[in-house]
C-alpha positions in Angstrom: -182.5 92.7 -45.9 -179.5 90.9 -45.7 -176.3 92.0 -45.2 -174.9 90.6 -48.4 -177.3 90.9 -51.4 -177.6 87.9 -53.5 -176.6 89.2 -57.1 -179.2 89.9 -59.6 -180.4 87.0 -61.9 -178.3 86.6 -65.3 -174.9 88.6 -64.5 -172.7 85.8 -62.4 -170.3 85.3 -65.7 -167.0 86.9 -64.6 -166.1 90.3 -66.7 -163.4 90.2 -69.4 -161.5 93.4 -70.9 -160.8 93.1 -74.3 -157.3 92.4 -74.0 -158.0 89.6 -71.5 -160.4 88.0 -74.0 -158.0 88.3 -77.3 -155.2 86.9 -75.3 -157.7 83.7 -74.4 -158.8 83.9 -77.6 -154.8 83.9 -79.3 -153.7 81.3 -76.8 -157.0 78.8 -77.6 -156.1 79.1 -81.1 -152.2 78.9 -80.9 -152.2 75.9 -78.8 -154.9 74.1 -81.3 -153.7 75.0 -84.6 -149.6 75.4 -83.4 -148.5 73.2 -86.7 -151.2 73.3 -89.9 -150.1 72.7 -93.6 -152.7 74.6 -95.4 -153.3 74.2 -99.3 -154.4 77.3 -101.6 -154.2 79.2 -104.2 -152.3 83.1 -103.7 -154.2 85.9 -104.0 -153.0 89.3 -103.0 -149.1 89.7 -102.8 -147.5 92.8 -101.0 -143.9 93.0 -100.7 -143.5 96.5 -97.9 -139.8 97.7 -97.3 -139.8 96.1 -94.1 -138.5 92.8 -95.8 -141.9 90.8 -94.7 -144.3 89.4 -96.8 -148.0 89.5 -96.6 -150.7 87.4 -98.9 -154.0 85.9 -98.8 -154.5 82.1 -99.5 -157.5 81.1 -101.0 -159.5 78.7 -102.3 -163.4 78.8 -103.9 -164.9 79.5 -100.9 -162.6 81.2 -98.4 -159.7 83.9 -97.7 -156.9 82.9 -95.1 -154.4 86.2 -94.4 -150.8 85.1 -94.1 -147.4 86.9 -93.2 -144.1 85.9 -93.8 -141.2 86.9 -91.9 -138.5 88.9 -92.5 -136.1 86.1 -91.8 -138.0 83.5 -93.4 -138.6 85.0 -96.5 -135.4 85.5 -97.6 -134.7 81.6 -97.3 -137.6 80.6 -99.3 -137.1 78.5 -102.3 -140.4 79.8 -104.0 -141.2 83.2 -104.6 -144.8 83.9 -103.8 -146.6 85.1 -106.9 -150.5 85.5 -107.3 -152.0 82.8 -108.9 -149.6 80.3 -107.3 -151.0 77.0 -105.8 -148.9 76.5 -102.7 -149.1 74.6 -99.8 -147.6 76.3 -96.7 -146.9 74.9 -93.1 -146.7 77.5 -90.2 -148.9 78.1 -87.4 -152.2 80.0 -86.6 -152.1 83.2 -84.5 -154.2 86.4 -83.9 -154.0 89.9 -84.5 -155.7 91.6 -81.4 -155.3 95.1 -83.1 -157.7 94.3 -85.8 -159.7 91.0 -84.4 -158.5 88.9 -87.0 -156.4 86.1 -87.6 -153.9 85.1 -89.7 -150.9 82.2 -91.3 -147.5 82.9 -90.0 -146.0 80.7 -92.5 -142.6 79.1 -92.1 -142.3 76.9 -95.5 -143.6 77.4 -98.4 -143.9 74.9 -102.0 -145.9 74.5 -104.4 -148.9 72.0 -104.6 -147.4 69.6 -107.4 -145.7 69.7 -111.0 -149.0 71.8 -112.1 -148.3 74.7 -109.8 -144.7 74.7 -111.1 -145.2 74.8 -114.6 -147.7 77.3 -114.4 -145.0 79.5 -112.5 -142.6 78.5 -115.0 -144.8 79.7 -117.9 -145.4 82.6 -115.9 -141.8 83.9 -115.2 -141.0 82.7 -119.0 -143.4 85.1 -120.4 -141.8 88.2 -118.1 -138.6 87.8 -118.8 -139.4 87.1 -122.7 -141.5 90.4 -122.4 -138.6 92.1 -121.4 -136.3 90.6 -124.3 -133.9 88.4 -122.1 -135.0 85.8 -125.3 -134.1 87.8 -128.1 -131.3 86.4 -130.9 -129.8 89.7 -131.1 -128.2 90.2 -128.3 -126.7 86.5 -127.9 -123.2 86.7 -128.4 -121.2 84.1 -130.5 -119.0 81.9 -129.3 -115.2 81.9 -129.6 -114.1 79.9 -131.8 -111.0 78.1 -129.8 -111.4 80.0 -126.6 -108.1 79.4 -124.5 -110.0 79.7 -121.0 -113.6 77.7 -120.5 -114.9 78.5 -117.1 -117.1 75.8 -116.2 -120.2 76.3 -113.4 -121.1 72.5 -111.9 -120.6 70.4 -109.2 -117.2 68.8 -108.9 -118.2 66.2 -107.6 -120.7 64.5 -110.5 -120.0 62.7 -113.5 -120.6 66.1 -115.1 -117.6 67.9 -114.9 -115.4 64.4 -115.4 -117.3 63.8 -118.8 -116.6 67.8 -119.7 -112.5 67.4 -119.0 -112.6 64.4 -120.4 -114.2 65.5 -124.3 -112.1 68.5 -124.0 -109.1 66.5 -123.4 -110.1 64.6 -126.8 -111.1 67.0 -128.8 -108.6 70.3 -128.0 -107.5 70.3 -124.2 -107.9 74.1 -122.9 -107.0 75.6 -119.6 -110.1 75.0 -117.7 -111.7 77.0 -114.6 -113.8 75.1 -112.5 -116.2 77.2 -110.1 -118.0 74.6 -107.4 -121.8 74.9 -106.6 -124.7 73.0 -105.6 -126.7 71.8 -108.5 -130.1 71.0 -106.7 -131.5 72.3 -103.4 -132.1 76.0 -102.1 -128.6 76.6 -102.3 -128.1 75.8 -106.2 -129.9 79.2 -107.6 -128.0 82.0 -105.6 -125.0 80.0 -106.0 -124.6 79.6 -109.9 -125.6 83.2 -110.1 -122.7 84.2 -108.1 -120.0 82.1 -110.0 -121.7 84.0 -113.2 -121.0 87.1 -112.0 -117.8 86.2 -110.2 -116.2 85.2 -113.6 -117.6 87.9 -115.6 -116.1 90.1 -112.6 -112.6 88.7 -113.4 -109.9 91.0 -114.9 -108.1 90.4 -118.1 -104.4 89.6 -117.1 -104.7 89.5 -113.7 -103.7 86.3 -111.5 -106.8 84.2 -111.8 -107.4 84.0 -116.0 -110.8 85.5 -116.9 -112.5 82.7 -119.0 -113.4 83.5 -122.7 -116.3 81.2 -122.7 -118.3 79.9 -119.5 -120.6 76.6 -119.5 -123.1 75.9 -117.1 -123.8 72.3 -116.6 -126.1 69.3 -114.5 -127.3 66.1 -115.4 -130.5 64.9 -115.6 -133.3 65.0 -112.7 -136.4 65.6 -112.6 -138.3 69.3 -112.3 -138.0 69.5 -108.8 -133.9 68.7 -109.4 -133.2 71.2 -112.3 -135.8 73.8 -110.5 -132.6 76.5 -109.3 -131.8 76.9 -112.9 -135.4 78.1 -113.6 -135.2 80.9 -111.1 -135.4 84.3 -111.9 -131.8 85.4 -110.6 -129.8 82.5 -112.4 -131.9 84.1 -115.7 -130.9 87.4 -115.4 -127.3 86.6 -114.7 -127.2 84.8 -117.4 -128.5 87.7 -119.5 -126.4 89.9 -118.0 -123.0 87.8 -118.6 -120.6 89.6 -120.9 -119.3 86.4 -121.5 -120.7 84.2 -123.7 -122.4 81.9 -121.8 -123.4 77.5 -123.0 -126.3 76.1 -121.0 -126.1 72.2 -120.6 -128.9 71.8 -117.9 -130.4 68.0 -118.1 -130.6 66.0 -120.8 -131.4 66.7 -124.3 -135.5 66.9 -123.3 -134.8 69.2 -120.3 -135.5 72.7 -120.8 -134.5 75.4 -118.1 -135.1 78.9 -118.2 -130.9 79.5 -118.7 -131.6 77.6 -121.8 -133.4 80.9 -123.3 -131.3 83.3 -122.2 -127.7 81.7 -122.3 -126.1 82.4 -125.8 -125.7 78.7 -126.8 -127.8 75.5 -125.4 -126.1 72.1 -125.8 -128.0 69.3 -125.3 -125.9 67.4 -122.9 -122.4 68.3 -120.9 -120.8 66.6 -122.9 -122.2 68.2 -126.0 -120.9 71.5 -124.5 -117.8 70.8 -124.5 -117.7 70.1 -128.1 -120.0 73.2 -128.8 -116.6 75.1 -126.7 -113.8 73.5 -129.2 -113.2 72.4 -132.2 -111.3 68.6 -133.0 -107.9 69.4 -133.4 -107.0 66.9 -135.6 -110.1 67.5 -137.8 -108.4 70.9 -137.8 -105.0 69.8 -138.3 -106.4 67.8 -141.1 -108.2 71.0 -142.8 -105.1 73.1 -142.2 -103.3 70.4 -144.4 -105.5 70.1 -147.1 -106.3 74.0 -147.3 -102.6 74.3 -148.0 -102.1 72.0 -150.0 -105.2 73.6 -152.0 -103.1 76.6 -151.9 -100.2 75.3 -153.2 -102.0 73.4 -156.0 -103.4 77.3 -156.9 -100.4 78.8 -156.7 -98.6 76.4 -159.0 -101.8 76.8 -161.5 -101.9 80.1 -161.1 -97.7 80.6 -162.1 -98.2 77.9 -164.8 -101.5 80.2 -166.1 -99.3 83.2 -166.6 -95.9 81.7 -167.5 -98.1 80.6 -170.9 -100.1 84.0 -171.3 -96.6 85.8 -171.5 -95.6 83.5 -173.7 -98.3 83.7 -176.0 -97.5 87.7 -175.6 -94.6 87.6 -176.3 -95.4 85.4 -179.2 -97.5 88.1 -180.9 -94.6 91.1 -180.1 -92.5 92.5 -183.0 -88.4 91.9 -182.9 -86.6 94.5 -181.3 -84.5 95.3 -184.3 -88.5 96.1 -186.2 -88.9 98.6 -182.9 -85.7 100.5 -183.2 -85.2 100.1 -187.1 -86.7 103.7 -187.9 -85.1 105.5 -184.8 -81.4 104.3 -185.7 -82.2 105.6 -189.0 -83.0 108.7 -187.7 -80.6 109.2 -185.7 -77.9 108.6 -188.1 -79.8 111.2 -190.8 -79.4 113.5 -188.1 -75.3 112.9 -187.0 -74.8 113.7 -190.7 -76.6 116.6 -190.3 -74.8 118.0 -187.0 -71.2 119.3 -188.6 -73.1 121.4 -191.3 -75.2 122.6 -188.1 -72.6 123.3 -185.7 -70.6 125.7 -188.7 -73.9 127.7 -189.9 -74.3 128.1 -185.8 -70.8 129.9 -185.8 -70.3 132.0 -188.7 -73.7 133.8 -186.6 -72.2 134.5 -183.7 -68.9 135.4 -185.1 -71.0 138.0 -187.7 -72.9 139.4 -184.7 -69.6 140.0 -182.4 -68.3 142.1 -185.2 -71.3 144.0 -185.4 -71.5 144.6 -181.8 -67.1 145.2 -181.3 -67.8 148.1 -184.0 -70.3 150.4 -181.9 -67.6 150.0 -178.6 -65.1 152.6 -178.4 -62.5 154.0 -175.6 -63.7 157.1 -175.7 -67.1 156.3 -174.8 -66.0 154.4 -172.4 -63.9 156.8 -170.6 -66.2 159.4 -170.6 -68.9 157.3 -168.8 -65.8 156.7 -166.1 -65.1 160.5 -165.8 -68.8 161.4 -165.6 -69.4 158.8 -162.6 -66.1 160.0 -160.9 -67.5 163.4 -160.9 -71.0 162.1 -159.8 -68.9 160.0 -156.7 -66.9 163.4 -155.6 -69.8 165.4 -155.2 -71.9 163.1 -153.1 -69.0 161.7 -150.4 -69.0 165.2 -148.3 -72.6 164.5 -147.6 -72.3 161.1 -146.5 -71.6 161.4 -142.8 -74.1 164.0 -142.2 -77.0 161.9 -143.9 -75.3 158.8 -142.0 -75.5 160.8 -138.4 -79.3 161.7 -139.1 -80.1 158.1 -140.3 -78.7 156.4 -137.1 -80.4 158.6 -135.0 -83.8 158.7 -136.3 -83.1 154.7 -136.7 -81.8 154.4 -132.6 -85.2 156.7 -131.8 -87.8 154.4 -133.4 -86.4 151.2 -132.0 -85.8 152.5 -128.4 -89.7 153.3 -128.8 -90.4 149.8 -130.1 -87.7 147.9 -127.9 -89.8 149.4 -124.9 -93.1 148.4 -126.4 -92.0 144.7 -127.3 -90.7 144.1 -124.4 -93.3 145.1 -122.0 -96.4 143.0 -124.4 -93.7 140.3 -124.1 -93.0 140.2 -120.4 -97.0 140.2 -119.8 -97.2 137.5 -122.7 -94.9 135.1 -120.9 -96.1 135.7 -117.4 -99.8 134.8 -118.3 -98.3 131.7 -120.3 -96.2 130.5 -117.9 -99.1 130.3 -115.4 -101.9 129.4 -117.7 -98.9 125.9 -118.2 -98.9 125.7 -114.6 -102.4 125.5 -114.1 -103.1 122.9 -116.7 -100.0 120.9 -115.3 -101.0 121.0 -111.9 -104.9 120.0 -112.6 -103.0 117.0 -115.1 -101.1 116.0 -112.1 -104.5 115.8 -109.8 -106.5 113.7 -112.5 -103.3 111.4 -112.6 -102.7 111.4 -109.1 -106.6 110.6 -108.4 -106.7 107.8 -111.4 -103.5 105.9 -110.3 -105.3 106.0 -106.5 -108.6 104.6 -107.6 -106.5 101.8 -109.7 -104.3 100.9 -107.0 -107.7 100.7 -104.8 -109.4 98.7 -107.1 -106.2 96.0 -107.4 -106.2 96.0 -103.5 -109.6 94.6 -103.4 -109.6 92.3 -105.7 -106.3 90.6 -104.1 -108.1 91.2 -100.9 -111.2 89.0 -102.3 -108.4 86.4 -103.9 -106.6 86.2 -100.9 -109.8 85.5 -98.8 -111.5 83.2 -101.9 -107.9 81.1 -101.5 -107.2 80.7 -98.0 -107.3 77.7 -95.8 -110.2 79.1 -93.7 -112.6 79.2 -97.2 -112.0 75.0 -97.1 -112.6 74.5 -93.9 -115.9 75.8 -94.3 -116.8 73.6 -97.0 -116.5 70.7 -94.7 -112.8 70.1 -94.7 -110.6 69.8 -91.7 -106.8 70.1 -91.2 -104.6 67.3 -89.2 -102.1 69.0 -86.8 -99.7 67.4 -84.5 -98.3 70.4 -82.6 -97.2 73.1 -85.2 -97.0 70.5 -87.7 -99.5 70.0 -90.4 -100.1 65.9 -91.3 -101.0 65.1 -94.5 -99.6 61.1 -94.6 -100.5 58.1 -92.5 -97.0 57.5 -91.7 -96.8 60.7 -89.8 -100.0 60.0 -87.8 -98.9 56.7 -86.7 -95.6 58.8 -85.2 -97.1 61.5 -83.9 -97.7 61.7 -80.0 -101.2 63.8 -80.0 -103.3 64.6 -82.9 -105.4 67.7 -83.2 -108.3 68.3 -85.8 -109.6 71.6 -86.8 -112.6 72.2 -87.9 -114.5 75.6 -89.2 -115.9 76.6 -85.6 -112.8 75.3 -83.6 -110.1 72.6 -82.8 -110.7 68.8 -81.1 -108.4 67.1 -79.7 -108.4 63.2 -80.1 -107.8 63.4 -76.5 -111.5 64.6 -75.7 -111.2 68.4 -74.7 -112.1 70.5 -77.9 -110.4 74.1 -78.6 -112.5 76.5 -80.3 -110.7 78.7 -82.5 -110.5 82.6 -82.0 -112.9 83.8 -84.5 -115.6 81.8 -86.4 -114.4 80.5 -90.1 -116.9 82.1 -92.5 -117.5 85.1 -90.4 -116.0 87.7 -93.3 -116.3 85.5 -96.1 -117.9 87.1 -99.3 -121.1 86.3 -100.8 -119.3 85.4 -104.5 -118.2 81.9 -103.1 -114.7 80.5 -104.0 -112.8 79.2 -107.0 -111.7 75.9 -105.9 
């Protein structure tokens, strides 16, 4: 026998564990399919607390299992739902732990105008289900509001043809809040200007808008898609403002249009939804008074005749008091006869009375209460003794009493005040803090919404020669070196860029900026 057996027939393949062979196995597929766009339909949706996203694309034959990221799925522009026809674009990988493989999708869109109007129909029946839709909770709009907070891009013809109609019709103070009209940003941002202007204080330093219009012009589905999304609905909804949708043109329809308290048709249209014409109103003013006037004047003329007429149909005076002159003067006759009877009486009953009175009767009742007088003032010191000190017993007894209930009375009073004062004091102290806490956030947001740094990151920069700011050609010209910043840091024109100590946009607040 040799010394090195030849091996036996049918094992010469080399041996694999399993994790060998499911790497080989993820690294064949990852290499071949690194960059697929794939078109289904979604089946099964779950949404775990994790943040990721994992659903099953399908078509009439076959299930593909997909996952989206964390971070991806938060940038989305389309909202998986089942049912959806998408197509997504990622790559494919393996799952050793289950011997399966899977999408890990990086975009997703859906498959054509189809796929979005079925989604459209879709999210319109939920949120009509839920009665976002309904009439009665719209709220009417002011009739001359004196702030209109407007929701657009400043840059379109939009908001010039909005200023412009108001300017005709009845200028107002107008807020303009800037966002992006199409694209991924548009939805998230037109929801936060909603709720940043319904999150405005009455009286504070930025006006809180008594009517708010949210406007685009035309485009096509794809364009005016951020207004159909789910979170510009419900802010909508939510708005305790009342809220015009001008979305498109007059054929458009968005879901704001449903839920907003007012569609016009165009921008322009909402503007004159917003105000009336002030000379129309001028004009109404004048002939409503002089309606008034024509009334009154009627109305004085109306009654001037009915009295009159009245007074037409009245008796003379000297008719009225013809019977009660005669009367009286029947009874002035009458009064001298009167007043004589009247005294022959009394003098006839002062005789009869002067003859019953007599001085002796009248001295003896003197005599008798003399007597009565003598016998009783020996007595009267004794009885006055006994009396004062029966009288100083009882109200030492009840001085003692009173004072003691009183004491106790006044004591417990005097705390039970001090008590309630103090726990008035705490609520007051605890109600002015949480006031003075909520104004010093608000002008912390202001202050941060306003600052320089906010317009730098909307793609501003700022001119500096030195310390000095330039704002004119002139200057430039006479400066010796020019610096620009930008958001992430400074350049100088001579080649050698400084970056700034902290990143601009690094603490800035999700509700965007005013201006």
């Amino acid at each position: 026998m040799d010394l090195i057996d030849d091996p036996d027939p049918g094992i010469n393949h080399p041996e694999f564990s399993v994790s060998e062979i499911s790497g080989a196995i993820k690294r064949v597929i990852e290499g071949e399919f690194s960059h697929v766009r794939i078109k289904g339909e979604i089946g099964r949706v779950s949404f775990p607390r994790s943040g990721h996203v994992y659903l099953d694309l399908k078509d009439e034959r076959a299930v593909l299992s997909a996952v989206i990221w964390k971070g991806v799925a938060t940038h989305l522009q389309v909202r998986p739902e089942e049912g959806l026809e998408v197509v997504a674009t990622g790559r494919i990988t393996t799952f050793g732990g289950q011997s399966k493989y899977q999408l890990v999708i990086e975009d997703l869109k859906p498959a054509g105008v189809g796929a979005l109007m079925a989604m459209l129909e879709k999210r319109k029946a939920m949120l009509a289900a839920e009665g976002l839709f309904d009439a009665s909770r719209k709220k009417s709009i002011p009739f001359l509001p004196e702030v209109i907070g407007v929701v657009t891009s400043p840059s379109g013809a939009v908001i010039r043809d909005i200023l412009h109609r108001l300017r005709d019709r009845f200028p107002r103070k107008v807020l303009i809040w800037p966002v992006a009209v199409q694209g991924d940003k548009c939805a998230p941002e037109v929801a936060r200007a909603i709720a940043g202007f319904n999150g405005l204080t009455t009286g504070g330093a930025v006006p809180r808008p008594d009517v708010l219009i949210v406007a685009r012009g035309g485009g096509s589905l794809e364009d005016l898609w951020g207004f159909n999304e789910e979170i510009v609905a419900r802010a909508a909804a939510s708005s305790d403002i009342p809220l015009i949708s001008a979305v498109g043109h007059e054929t458009d329809t968005t879901l704001i249009d449903f839920v907003s308290d007012l569609r016009a048709p165009t921008p322009t249209a909402a503007a004159e939804l917003a105000v009336p014409v002030r000379h129309e109103l001028a004009a109404t003013l004048n002939e409503y008074g002089a309606r008034m006037a024509r009334a009154l004047s009627t109305t004085l003329e109306r009654r001037r005749q009915r009295v009159e007429d009245l007074s037409r149909a009245l008796p003379k005076p000297e008719a009225l008091f013809a019977y009660e002159r005669q009367k009286l003067d029947h009874l002035s006759e009458s009064l001298p006869k009167a007043l004589m009877t009247r005294i022959q009486k009394s003098r006839m009953r002062l005789s009869d009375v002067g003859a019953v009175l007599r001085p002796s009767m009248a001295q003896s009742k003197y005599q008798h209460a003399k007597d009565q007088l003598d016998h009783l003032w020996p007595r009267l010191p004794k009885a006055l003794h006994r009396s004062s000190v029966h009288h100083r017993a009882d109200f030492e007894k009840l001085s003692r009493r009173f004072v003691s209930n009183l004491v106790t009375r006044k004591v417990r009073e005097s705390q039970e005040a001090f008590e309630q004062s103090a726990r008035s004091l705490r609520r007051a102290a605890g109600m002015d803090m949480s006031k003075r806490q909520d104004q010093l956030a608000a002008l912390e947001r202001l202050r941060e919404t306003l600052g320089y740094k906010a317009t730098l990151n909307r793609g501003y920069a700022v001119v500096r020669s030195g310390d000095q700011v330039v704002t004119s050609l002139k200057d430039a010209k006479s400066a010796d070196a020019l610096e620009i910043e930008f958001r992430d840091g400074r350049f100088d024109l001579s080649g050698k860029p400084r970056p700034s100590g902290k990143p601009m946009g690094s603490g800035s607040s999700k509700q965007g900026s005013l201006f």
